[in-house]
Backbone as a printed PyTorch tensor [residue, N CA C, xyz], in Angstrom:
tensor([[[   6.2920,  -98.9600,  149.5290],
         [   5.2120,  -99.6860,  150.1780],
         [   4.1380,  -99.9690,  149.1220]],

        [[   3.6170, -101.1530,  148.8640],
         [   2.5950, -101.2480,  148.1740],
         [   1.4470, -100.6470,  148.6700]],

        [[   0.7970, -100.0670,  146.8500],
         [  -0.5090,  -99.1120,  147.6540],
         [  -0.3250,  -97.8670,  147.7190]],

        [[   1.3130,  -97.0260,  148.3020],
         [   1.2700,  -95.9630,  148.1290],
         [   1.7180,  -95.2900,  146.7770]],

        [[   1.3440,  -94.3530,  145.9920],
         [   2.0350,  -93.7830,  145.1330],
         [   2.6370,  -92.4110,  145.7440]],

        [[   2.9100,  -91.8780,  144.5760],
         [   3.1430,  -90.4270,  144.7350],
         [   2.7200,  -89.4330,  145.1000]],

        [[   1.5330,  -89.7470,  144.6250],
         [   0.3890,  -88.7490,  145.2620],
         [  -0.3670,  -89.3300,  146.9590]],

        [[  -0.3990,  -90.3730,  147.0830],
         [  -0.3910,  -90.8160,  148.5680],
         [   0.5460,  -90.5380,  149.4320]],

        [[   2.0610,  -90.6290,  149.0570],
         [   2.8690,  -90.0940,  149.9560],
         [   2.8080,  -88.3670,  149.9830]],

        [[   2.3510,  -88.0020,  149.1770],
         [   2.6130,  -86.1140,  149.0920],
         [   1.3310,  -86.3100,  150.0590]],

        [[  -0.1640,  -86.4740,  150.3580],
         [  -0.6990,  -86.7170,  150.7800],
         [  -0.2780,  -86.5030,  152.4620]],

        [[   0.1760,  -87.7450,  152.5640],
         [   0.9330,  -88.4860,  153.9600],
         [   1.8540,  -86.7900,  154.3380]],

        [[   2.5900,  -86.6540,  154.0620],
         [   3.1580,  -85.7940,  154.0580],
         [   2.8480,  -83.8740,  154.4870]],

        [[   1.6110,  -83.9760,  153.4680],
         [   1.2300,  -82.9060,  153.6860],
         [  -0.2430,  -82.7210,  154.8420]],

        [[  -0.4720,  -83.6010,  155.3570],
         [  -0.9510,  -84.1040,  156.7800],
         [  -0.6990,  -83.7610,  157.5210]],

        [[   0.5270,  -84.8500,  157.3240],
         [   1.5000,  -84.9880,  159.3620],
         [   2.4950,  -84.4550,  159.2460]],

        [[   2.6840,  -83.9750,  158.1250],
         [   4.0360,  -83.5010,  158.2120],
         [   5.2550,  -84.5580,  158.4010]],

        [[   7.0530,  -84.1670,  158.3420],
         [   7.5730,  -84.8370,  158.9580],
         [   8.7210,  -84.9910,  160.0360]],

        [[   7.7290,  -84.0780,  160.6030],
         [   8.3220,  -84.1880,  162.2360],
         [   7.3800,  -84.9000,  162.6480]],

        [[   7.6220,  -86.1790,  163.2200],
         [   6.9290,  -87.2780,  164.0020],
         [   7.3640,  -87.0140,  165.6210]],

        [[   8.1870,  -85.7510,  165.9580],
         [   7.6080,  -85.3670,  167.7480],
         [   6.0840,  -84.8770,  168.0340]],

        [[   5.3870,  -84.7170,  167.0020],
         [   4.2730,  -84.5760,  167.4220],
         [   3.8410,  -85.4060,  167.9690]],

        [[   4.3810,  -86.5330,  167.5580],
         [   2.9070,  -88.2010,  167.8500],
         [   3.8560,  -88.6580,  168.9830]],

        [[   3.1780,  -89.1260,  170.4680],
         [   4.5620,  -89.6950,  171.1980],
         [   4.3060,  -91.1810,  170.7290]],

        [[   3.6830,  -91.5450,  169.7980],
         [   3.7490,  -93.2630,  169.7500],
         [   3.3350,  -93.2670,  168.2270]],

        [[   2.9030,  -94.2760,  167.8160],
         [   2.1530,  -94.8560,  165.9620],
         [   1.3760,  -94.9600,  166.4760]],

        [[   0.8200,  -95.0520,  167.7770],
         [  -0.9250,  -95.6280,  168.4140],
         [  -1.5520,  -94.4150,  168.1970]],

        [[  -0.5380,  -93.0000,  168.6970],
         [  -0.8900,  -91.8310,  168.8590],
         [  -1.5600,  -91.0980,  167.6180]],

        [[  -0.9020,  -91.5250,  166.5570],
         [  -1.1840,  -90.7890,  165.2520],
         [  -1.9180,  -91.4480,  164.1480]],

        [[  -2.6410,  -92.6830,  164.3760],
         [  -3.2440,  -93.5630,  163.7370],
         [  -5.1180,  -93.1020,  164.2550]],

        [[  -4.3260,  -92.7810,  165.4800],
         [  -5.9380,  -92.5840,  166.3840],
         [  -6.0910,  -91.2210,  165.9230]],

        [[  -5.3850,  -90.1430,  165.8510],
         [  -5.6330,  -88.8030,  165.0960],
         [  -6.1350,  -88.9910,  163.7990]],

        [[  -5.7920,  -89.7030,  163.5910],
         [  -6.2590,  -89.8610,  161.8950],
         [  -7.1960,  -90.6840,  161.6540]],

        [[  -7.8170,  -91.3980,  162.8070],
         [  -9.3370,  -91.6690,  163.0950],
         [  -9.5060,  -93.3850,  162.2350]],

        [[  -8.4760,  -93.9100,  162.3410],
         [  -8.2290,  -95.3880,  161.6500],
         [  -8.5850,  -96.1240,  162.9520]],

        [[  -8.7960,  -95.9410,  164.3060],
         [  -9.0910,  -96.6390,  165.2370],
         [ -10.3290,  -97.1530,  165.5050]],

        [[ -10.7840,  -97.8340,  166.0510],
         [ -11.8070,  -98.2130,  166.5560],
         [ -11.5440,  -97.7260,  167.9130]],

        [[ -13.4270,  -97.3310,  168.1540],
         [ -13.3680,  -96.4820,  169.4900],
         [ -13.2910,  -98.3050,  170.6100]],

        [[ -13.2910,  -97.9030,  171.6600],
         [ -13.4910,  -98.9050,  172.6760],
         [ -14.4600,  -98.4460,  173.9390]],

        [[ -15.8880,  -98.2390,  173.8100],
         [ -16.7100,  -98.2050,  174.3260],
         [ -17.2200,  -99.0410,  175.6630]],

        [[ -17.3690,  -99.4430,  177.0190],
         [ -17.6920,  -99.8130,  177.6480],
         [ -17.8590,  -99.9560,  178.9180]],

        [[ -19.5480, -100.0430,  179.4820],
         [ -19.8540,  -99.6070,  180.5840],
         [ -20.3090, -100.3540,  181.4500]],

        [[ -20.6430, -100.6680,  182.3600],
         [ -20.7950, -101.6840,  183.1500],
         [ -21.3960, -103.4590,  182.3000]],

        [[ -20.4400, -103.2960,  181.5220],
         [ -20.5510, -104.7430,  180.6750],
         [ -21.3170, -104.8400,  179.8440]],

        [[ -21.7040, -103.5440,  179.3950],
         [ -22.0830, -103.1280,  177.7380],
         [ -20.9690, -102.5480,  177.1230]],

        [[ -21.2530, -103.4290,  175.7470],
         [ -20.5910, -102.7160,  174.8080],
         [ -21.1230, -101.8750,  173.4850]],

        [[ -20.5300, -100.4510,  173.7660],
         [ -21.4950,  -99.5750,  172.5680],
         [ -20.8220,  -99.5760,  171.4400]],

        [[ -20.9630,  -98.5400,  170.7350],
         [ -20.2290,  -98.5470,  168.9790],
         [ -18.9820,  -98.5070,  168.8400]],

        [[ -18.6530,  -99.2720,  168.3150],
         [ -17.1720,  -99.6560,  167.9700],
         [ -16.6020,  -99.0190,  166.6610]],

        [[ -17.4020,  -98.2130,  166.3880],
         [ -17.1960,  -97.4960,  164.3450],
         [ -16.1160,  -96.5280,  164.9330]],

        [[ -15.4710,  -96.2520,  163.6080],
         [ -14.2630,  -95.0400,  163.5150],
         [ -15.0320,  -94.2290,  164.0260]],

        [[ -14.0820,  -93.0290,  164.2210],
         [ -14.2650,  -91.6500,  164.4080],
         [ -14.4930,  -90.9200,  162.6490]],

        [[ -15.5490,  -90.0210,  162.7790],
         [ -15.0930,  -88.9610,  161.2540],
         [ -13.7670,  -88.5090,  161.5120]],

        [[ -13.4530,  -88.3480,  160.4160],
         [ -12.1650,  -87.5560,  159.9510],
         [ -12.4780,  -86.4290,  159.5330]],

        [[ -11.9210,  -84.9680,  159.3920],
         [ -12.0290,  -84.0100,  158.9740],
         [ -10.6380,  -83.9430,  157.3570]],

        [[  -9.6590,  -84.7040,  157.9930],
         [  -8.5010,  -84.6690,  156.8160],
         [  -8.8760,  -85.7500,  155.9520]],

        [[  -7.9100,  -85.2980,  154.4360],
         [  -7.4420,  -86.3740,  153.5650],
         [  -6.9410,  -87.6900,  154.0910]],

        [[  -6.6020,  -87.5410,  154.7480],
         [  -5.4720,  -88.5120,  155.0580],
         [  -6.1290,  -89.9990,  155.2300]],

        [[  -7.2790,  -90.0450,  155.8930],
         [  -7.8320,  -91.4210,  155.9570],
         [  -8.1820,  -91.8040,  155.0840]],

        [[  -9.1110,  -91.3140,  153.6070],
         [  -9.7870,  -91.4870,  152.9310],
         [  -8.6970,  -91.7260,  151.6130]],

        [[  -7.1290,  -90.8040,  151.6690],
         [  -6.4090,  -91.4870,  150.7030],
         [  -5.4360,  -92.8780,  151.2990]],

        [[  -5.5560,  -93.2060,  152.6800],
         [  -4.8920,  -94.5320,  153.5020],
         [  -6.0220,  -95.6720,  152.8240]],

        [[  -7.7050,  -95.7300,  152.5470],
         [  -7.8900,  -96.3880,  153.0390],
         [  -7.8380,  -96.4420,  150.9180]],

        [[  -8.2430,  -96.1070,  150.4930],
         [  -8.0620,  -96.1960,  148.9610],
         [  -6.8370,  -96.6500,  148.7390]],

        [[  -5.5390,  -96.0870,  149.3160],
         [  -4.6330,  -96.9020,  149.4270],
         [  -4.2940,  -98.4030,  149.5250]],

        [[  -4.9060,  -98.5210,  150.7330],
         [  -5.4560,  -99.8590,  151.3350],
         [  -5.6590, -101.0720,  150.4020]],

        [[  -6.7210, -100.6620,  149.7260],
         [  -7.3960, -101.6410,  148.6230],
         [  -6.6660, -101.4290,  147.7630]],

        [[  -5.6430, -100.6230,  147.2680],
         [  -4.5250, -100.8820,  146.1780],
         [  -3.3950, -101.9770,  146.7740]],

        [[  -2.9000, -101.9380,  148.1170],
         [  -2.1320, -103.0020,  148.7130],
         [  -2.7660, -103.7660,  148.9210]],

        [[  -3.9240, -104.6410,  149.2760],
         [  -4.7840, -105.5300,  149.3040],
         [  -4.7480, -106.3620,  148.3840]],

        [[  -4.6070, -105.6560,  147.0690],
         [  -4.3510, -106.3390,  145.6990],
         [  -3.3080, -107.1820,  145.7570]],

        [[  -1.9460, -106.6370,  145.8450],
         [  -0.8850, -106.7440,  145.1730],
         [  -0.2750, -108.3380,  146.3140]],

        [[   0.2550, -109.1800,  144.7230],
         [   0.3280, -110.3660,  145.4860],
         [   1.5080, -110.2800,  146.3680]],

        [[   1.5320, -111.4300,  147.0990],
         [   3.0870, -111.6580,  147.6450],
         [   3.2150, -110.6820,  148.5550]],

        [[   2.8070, -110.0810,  149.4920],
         [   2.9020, -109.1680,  150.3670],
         [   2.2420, -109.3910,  151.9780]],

        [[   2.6150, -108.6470,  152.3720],
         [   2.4550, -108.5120,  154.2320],
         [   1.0450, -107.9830,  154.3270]],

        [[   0.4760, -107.1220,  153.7260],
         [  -0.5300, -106.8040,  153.4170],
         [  -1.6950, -107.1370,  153.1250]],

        [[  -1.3730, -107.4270,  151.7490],
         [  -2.4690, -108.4450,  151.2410],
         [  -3.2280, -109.9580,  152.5300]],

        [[  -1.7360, -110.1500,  152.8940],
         [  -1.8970, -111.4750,  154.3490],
         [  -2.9750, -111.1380,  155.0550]],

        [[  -2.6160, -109.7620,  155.9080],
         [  -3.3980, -109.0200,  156.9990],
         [  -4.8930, -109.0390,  156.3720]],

        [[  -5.1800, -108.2920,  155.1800],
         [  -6.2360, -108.2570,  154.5550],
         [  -6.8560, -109.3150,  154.5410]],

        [[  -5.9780, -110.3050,  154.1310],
         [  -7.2970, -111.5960,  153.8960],
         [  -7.6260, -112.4010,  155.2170]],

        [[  -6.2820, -112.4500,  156.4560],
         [  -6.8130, -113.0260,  157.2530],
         [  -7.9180, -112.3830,  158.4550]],

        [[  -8.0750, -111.3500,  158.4930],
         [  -8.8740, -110.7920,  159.2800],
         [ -10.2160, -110.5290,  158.4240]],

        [[ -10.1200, -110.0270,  156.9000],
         [ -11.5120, -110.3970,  156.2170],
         [ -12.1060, -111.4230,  156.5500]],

        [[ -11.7600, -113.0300,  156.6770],
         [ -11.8740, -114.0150,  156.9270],
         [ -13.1570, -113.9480,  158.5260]],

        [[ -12.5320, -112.9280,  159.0870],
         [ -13.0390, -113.0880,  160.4550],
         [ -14.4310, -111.7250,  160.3880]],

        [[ -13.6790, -110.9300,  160.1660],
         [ -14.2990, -109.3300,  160.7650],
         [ -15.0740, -108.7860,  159.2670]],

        [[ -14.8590, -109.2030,  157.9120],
         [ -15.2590, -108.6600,  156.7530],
         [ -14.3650, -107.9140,  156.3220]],

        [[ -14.4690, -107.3760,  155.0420],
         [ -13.5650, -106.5840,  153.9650],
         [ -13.5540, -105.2390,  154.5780]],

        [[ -14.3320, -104.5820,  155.0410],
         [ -14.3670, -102.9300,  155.7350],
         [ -13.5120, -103.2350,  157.2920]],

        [[ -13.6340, -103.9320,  157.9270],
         [ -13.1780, -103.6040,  158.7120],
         [ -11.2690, -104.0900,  158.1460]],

        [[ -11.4220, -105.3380,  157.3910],
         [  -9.8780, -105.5070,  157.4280],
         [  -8.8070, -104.1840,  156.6390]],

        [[  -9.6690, -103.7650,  155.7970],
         [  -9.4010, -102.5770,  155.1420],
         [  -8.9680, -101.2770,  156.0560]],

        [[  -9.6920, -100.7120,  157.1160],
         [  -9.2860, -100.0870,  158.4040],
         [  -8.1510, -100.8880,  158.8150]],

        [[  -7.8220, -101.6920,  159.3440],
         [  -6.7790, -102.1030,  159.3950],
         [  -5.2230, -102.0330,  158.5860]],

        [[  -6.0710, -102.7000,  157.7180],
         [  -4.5820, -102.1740,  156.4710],
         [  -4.0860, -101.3080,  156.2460]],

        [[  -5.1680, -100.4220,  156.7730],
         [  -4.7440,  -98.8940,  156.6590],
         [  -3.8570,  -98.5750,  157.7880]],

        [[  -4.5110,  -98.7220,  158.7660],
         [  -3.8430,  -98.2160,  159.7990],
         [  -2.4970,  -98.9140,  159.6290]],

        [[  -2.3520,  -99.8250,  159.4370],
         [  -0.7740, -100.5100,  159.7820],
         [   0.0650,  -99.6510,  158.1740]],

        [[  -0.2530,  -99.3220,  157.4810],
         [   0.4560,  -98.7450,  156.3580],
         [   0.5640,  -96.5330,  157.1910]],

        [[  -0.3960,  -96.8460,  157.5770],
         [   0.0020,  -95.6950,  158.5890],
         [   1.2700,  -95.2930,  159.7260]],

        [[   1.3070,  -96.6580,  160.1620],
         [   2.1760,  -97.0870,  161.3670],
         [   3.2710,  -96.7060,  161.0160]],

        [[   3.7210,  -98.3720,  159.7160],
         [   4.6890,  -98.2610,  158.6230],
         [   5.5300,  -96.4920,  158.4520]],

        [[   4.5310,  -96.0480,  157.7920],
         [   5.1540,  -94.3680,  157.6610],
         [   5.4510,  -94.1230,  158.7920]],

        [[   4.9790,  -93.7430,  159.9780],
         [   4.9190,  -93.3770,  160.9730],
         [   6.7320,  -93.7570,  161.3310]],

        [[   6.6070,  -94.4960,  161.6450],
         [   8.3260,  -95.5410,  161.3620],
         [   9.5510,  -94.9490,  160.5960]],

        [[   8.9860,  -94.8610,  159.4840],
         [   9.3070,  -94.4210,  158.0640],
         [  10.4030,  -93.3020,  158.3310]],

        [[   9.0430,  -92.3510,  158.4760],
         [   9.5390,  -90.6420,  158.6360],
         [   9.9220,  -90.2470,  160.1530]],

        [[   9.6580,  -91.3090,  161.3600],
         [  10.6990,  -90.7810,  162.3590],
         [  12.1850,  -91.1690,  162.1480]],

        [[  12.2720,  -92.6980,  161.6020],
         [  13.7590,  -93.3800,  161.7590],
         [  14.2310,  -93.0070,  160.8230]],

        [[  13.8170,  -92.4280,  159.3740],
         [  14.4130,  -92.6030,  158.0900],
         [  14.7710,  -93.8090,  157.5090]],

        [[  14.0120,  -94.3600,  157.5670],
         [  13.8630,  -96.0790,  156.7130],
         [  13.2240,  -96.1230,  155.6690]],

        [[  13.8040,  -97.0370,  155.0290],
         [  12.6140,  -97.2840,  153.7500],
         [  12.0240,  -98.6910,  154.1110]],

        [[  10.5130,  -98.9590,  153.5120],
         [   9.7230, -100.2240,  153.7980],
         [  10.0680, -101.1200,  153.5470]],

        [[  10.1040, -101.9840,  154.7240],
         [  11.0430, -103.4560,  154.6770],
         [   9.6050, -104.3400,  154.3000]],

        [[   8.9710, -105.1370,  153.7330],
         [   7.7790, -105.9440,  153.6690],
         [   7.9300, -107.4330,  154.7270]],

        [[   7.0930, -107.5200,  155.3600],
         [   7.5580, -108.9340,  156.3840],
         [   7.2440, -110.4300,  155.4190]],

        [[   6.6600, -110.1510,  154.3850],
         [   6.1450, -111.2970,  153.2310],
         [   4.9460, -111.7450,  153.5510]],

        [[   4.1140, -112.5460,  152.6140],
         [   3.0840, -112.9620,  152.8250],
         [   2.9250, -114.4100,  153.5460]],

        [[   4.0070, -114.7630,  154.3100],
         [   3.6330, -115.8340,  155.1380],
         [   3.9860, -115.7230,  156.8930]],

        [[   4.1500, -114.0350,  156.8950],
         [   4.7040, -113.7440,  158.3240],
         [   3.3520, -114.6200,  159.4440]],

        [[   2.8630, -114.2560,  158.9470],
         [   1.7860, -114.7970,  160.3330],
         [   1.4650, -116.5290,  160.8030]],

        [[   1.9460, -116.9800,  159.5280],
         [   2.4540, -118.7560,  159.3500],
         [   3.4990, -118.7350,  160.7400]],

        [[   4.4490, -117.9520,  159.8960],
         [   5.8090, -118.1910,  161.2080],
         [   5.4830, -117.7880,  161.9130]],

        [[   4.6700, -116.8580,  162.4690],
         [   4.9350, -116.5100,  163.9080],
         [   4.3240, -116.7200,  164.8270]],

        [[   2.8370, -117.4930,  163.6550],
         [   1.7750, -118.6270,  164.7580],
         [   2.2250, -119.9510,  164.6030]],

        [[   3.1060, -120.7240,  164.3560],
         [   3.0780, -121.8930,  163.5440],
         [   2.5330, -123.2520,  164.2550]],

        [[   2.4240, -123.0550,  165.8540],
         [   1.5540, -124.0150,  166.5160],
         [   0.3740, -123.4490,  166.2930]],

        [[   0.1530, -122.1300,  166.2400],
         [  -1.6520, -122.0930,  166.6160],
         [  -2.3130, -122.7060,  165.2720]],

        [[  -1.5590, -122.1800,  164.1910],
         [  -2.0000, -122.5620,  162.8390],
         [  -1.9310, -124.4720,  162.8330]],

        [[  -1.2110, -125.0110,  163.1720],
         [  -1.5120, -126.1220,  163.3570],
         [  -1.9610, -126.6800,  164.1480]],

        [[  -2.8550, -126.3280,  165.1210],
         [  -3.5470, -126.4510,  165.8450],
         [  -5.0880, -126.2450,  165.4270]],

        [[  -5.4090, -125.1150,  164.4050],
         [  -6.6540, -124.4480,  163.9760],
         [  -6.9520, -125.6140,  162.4370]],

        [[  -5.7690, -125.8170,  162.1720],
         [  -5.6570, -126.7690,  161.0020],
         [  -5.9910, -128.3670,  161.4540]],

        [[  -5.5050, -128.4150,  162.5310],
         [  -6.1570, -129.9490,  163.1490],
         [  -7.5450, -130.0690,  163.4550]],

        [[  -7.6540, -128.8850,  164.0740],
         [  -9.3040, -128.6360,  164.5670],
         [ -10.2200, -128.4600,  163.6400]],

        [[  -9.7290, -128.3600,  162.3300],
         [ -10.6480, -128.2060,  161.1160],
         [ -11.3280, -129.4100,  160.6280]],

        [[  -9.8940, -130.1150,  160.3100],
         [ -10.0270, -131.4840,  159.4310],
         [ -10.7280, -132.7060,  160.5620]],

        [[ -10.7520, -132.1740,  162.1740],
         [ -11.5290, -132.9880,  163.0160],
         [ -13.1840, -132.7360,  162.8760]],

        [[ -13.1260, -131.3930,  162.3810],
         [ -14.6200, -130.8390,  161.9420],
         [ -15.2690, -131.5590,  160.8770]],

        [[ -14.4730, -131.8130,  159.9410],
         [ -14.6760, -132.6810,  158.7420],
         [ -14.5530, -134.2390,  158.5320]],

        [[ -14.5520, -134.2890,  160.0040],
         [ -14.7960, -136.0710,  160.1080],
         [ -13.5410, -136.7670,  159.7620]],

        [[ -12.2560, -136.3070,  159.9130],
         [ -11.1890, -136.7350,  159.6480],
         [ -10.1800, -136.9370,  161.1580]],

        [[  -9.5720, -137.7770,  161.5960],
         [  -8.7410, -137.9980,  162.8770],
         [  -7.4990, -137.8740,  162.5670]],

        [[  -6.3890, -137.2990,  163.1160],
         [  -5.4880, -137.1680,  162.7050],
         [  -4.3790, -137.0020,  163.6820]],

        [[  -3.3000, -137.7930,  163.8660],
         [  -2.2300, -137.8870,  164.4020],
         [  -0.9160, -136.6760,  164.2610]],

        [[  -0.8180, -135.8340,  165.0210],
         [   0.4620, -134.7360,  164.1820],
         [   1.7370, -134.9250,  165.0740]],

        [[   3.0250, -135.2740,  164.0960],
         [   4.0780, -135.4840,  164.7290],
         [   4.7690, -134.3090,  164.1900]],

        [[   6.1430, -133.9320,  164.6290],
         [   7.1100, -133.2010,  164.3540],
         [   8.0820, -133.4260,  163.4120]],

        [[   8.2900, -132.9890,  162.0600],
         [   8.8830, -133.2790,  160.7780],
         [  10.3660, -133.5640,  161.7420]],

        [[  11.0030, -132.7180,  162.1950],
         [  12.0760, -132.1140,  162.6000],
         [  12.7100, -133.8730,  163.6650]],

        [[  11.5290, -134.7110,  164.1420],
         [  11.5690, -135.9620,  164.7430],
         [  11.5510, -137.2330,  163.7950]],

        [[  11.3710, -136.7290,  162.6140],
         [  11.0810, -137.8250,  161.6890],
         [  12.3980, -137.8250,  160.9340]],

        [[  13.2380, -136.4810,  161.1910],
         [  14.1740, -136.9810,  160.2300],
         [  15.4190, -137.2110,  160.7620]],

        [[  15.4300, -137.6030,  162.2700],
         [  16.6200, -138.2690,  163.0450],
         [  16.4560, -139.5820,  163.1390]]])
């Protein structure tokens, strides 16, 4: 996995251990390890949304982690990172990155897998109307009109 070394996985490891019957889910053990955002709300207020402290290593070498996969080009990672920076800022996308490189293990050490990377254009494919949709709505922002047909119609 990009991001982790050796000493991050001994880390990971010497945490959670790897018996993953502890956690009944990745939701379960991401939120132990305090990578969540709380979800606060009371009759249509909303209060603090910040992590929980951590008492373990474990978050503080995920999220250093984090910003080492953040780097590295060509990755699933790096994607996540930049498109939610985009929205939420660098700290929060960073919590994120973390947590999903959390998940990842989580995965990891119940199934015995090694890290498959989804690439750095998974979220292209798997929005590919919304993205062209957010992409139309842009260039209409910019005083441009624009007609969008279907490649896939143009070449019958």
């Amino acid at each position: 996995m990009p991001g982790v070394s050796d000493i991050v996985s001994q880390v990971i490891v010497a945490e959670i251990g790897v018996d993953m019957s502890r956690f009944p889910s990745a939701g379960h053990l991401v939120s132990w390890a305090g990578l969540c955002p709380r979800n606060e709300e009371s009759a249509g207020k909303r209060r603090s949304t910040r992590v929980r402290k951590s008492a373990n290593w474990l978050k503080t070498t995920l999220v250093t982690a984090a910003w080492a996969a953040a780097r590295k080009k060509d990755s699933y990672l790096r994607a996540q990172f930049l498109r939610i920076k985009s929205r939420r800022g660098p700290k929060k996308a960073i919590l994120a990155v973390a947590a999903s490189m959390l998940t990842a293990s989580y995965y990891m050490l119940r199934d015995g897998v090694e890290y498959r990377d989804l690439g750095p254009n998974h979220f292209d494919r798997r929005e590919k109307t919304k993205t062209a949709r957010r992409l139309v709505q842009r260039l209409h922002d910019l005083g441009y009109d624009v007609e969008v047909r279907d490649a896939a119609c143009e070449a019958s």
